[in-house]
C-alpha positions in Angstrom: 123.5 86.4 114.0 123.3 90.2 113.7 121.1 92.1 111.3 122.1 92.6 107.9 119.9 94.7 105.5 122.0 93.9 102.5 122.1 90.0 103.4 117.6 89.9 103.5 117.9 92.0 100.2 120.8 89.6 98.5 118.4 86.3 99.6 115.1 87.8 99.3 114.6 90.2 96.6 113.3 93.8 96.7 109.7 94.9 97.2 107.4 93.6 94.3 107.0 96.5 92.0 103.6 94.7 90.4 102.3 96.2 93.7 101.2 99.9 94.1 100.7 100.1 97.6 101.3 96.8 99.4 104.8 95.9 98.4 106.2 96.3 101.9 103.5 94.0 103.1 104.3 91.6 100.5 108.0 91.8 101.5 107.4 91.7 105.5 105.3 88.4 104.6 108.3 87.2 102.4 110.9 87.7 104.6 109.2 86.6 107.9 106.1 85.1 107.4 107.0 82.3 104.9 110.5 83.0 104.9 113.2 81.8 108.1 114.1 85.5 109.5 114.2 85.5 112.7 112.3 88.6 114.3 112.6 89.5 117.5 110.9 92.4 120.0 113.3 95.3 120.6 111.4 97.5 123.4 112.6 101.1 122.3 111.6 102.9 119.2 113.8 102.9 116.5 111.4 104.6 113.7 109.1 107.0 113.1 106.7 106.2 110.4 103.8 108.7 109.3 100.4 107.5 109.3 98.8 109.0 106.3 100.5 107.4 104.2 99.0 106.5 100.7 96.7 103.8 102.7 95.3 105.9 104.7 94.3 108.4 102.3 91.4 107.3 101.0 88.2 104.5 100.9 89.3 103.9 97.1 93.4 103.0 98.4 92.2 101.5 101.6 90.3 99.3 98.8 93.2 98.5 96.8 95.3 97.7 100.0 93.0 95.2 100.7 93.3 93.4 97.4 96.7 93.6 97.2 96.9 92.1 100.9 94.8 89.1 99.8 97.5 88.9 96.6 100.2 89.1 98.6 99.0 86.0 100.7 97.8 84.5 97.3 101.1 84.6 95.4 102.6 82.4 98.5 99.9 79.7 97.8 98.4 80.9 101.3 94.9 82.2 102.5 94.9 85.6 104.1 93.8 84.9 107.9 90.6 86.5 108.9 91.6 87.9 111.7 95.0 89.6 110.5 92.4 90.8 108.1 90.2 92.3 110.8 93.3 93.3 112.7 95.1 95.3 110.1 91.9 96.9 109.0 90.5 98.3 112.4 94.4 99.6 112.8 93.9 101.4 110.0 90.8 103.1 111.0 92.4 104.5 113.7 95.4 105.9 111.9 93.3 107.9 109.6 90.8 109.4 112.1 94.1 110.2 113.6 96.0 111.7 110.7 92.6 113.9 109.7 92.2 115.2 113.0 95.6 116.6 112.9 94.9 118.0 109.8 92.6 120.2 110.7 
C-alpha cells in the first residue's frame, strides 16, 4: 500500500493541540507506535528539519518536552521506556550544542 498523508490524518486524527511542544511526538507514537502503520527505512533524505526548534531552545522547554513525552506515553495507558528516555534526551543535547555553535 502506498503512502497516503490524507488516509493517516482521516484514521488518526491531527496532532493533539493540549500539547505545546510534543504533539508530533504524541502523533508519531499514535500512528506507529500503538497504531498499525507500517514504517519502513527509505535510505535517502527526503527532509530537512532545523534543530533549534522550540525544544532545543531552552532548559525550561527541554523541561516541558519531557513532561509532555511521559504524557504522551501516559494518555496510551503505556510507560515511557527508559531508554527511549535516555535516547531522545542525549539526542537532544547534541542538537543544541550544535545549533548554538552555529549561532555564534
Amino acid at each position: 500500500m502506498g503512502f497516503s498523508i490524507r488516509k493517516v490524518y482521516e484514521r488518526f486524527s491531527f496532532y493533539g493541540e493540549s500539547f505545546k511542544i510534543g504533539g508530533d511526538y504524541e502523533f508519531m507514537l499514535r500512528v506507529v507506535h500503538f497504531g498499525t502503520i507500517k514504517v519502513e527505512y527509505i535510505p535517502e533524505t527526503l527532509v530537512i528539519i532545523r534543530v533549534d526548534g522550540i525544544s532545543s531552545r531552552s532548559v525550561r522547554t527541554r523541561v516541558q518536552a519531557f513532561i509532555e513525552d511521559m504524557r504522551a506515553w501516559r494518555m496510551h495507558g503505556k510507560k515511557l521506556p527508559l531508554c527511549t528516555l535516555l535516547l531522545k534526551r542525549l539526542k537532544k543535547i547534541n542538537q543544541w550544542v550544535f545549533a548554538n555553535r552555529n549561532k555564534r
